[in-house]
C-alpha positions as CSV (number, residue, x, y, z in Angstrom):
1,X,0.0,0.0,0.0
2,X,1.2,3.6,-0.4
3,X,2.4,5.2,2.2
4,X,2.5,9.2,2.9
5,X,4.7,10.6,5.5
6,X,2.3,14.0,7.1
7,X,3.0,17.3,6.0
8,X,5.7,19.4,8.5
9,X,4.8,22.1,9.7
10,X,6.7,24.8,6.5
11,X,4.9,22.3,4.3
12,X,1.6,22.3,5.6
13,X,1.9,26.4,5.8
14,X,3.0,26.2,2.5
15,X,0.2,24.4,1.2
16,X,-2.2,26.6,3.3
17,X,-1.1,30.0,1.6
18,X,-1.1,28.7,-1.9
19,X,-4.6,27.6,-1.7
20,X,-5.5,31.2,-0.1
21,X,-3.9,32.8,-2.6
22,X,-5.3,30.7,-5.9
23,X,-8.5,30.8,-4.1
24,X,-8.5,34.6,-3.6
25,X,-8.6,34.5,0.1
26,X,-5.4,36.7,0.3
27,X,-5.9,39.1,-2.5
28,X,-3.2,40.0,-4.9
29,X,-1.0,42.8,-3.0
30,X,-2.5,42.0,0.5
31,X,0.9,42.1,3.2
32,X,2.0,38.8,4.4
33,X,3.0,39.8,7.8
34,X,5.0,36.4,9.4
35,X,4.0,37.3,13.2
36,X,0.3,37.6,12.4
37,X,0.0,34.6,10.1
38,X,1.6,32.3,12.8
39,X,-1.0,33.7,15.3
40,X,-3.8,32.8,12.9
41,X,-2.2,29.3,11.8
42,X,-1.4,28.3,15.0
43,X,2.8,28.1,14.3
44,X,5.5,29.4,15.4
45,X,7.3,32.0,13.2
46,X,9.8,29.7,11.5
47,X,7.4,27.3,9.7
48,X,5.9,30.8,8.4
49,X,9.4,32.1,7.3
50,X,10.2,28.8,5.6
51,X,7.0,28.9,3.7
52,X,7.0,32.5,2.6
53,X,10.8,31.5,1.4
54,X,9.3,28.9,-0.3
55,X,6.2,31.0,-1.9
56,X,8.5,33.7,-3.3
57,X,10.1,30.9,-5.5
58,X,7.3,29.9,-7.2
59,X,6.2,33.4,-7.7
60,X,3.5,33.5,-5.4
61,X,4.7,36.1,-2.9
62,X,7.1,39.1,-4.1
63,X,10.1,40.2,-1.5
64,X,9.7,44.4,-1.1
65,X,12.6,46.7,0.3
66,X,12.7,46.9,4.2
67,X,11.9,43.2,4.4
68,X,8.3,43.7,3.4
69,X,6.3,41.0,1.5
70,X,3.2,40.6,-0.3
71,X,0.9,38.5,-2.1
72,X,2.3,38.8,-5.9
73,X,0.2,40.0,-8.5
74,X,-0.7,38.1,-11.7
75,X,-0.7,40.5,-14.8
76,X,-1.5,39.7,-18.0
77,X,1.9,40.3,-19.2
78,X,3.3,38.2,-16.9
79,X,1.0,35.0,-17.8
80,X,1.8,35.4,-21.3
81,X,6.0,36.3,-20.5
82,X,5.3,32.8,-18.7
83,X,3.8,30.4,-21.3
84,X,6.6,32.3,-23.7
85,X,8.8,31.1,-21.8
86,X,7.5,27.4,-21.1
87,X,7.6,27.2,-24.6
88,X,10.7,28.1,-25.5
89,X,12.3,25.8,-23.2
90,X,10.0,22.9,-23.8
91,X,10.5,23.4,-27.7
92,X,14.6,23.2,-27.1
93,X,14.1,20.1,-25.2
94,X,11.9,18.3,-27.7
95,X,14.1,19.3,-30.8
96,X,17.3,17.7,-28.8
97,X,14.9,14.9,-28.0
98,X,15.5,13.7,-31.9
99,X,16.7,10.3,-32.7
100,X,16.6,9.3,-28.9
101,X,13.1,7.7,-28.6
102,X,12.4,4.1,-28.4
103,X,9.3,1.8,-28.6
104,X,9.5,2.1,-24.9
105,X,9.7,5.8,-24.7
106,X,6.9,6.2,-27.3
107,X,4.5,4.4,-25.4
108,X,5.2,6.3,-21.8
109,X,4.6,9.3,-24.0
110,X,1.5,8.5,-25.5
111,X,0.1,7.1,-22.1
112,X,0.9,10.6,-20.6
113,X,-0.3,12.4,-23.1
114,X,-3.5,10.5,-23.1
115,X,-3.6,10.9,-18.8
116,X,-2.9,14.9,-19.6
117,X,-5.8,15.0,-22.5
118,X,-8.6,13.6,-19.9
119,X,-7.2,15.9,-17.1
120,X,-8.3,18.7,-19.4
121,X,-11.4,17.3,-20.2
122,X,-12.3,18.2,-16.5
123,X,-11.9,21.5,-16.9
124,X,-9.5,22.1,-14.1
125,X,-5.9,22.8,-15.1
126,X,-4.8,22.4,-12.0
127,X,-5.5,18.5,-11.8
128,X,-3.5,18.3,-15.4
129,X,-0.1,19.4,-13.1
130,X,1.7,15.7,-12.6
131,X,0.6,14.5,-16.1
132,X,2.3,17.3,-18.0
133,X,5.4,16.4,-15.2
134,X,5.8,13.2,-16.4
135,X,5.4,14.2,-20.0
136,X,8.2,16.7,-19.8
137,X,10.5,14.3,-17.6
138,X,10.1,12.4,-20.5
139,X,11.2,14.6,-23.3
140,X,14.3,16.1,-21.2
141,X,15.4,12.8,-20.3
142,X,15.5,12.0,-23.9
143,X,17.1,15.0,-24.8
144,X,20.1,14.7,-22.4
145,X,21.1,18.1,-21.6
146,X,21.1,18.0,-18.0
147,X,21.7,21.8,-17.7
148,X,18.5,22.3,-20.1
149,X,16.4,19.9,-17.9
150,X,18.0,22.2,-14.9
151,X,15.9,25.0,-16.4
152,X,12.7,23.4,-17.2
153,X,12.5,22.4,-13.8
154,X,12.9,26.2,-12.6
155,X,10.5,27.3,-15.0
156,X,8.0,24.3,-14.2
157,X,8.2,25.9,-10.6
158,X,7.4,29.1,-11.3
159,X,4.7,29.1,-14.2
160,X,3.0,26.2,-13.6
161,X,2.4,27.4,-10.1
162,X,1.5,30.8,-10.9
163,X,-0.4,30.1,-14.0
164,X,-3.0,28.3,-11.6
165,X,-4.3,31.7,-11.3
166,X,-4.9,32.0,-14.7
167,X,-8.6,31.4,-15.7
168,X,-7.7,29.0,-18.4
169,X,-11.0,26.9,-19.2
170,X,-11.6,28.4,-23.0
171,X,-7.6,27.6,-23.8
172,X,-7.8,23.7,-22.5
173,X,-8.8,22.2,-25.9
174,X,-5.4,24.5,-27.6
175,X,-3.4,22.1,-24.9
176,X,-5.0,18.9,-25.4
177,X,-4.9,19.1,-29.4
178,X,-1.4,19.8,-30.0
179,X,0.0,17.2,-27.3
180,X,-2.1,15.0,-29.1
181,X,-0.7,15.8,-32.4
182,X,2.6,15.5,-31.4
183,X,2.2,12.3,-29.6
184,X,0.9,11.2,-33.5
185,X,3.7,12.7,-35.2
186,X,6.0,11.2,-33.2
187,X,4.9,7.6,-33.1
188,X,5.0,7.9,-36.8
189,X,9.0,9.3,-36.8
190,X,7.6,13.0,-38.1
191,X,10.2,14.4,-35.2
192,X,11.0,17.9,-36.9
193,X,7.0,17.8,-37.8
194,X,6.1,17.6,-34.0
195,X,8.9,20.2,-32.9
196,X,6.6,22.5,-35.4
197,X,3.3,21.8,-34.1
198,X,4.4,22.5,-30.3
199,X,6.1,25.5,-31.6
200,X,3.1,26.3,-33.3
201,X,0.7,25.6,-30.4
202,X,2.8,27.9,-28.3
203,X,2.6,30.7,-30.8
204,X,-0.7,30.1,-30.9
205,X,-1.7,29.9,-27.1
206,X,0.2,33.1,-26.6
207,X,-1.6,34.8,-29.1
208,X,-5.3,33.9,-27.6
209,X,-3.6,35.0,-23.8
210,X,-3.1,38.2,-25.7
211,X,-6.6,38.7,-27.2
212,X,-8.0,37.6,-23.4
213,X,-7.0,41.5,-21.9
214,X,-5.2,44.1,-21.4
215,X,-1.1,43.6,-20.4
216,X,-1.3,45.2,-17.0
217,X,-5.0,43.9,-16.2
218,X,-4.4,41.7,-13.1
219,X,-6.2,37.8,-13.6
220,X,-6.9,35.4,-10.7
221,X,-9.7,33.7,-9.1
């Protein structure tokens, strides 16, 4: 049977904030004051530290001179600068993936591209998370740049955390088609084919973000 060790206490802080903050519980720009959130959680101050160290990693809480912190805001800009970027990086990965994929690999990529397509189909992005993991463990695996793979990882942190915020419902079916594609192109050997499509998809996903609002309108919950 599986077995889960329980959340410490930074961990279970940790997971407390984010979900106040994607739920809109602690408003974009609202302080995060460590001595008053340890009151209310019932910790002492250094699980709180820990977690707001934590939170400012993955973009959720922004450091402010004199030691000051608050709950980040989520512009427009910044969700499309995001994806850009997740692109970018996911598109180098894939295109040094070529030539490396066997039987094996194709089939752990189809099967995680399949689990990702009906974690869409909920309608909640936010379930799709360890899917799109494993689907990009696999591609930088196969591409074998461990210094690349370094720098997915950083940019998984940070915009798939933050882009949680992001009311993404109308955008799913641009996800779920182009992984889907690719998965086709590849099990057919079109490699430089599928390296198009994602590019395309990205191009194309940034694109509708842009159409959504404004640059420096803020989204969230």
């Amino acid at each position: 049977m599986d077995f889960e060790l329980p959340l410490s206490r930074k961990d279970a802080v940790v997971q407390q904030l984010r979900d106040e903050i994607l739920s809109g519980a602690l408003a974009p720009r609202a302080a995060i004051k460590d001595a008053e959130l340890a009151a209310r959680l019932g910790v002492s101050v250094t699980p709180v530290r820990e977690a707001i160290t934590q939170l400012i990693s993955e973009g959720f809480i922004e450091a402010l001179p004199n030691k000051r912190r608050r709950v980040a805001a989520l512009t427009q800009k910044q969700a499309i600068d995001l994806m850009d970027v997740l692109g970018a990086v996911f598109v180098a990965g894939l295109e040094r993936a070529d030539g490396k994929l066997s039987d094996e690999w194709l089939e752990d990529f189809k099967r995680s591209v399949a689990d990702f397509g009906a974690a869409l189909g909920s309608g909640d992005m936010q379930t799709s998370g360890p899917a799109f993991g494993r689907i990009v463990k696999l591609v930088f695996d196969a591409a074998g740049n461990d210094e690349l793979h370094a720098v997915m990882d950083q940019v998984m942190l940070r915009s798939l955390r933050r882009i949680q915020l992001y009311p993404s419902q109308h955008l799913l079916p641009l996800w779920s088609e182009a992984f889907s594609d690719v998965a086709d192109l590849l099990t057919i050997g079109k490699h430089a084919a599928a390296v198009d499509r994602m590019r395309r998809f990205f191009a194309e996903l940034v694109a509708a973000m842009h159409r959504d609002r404004n640059d420096e309108e803020l989204v969230g919950p």
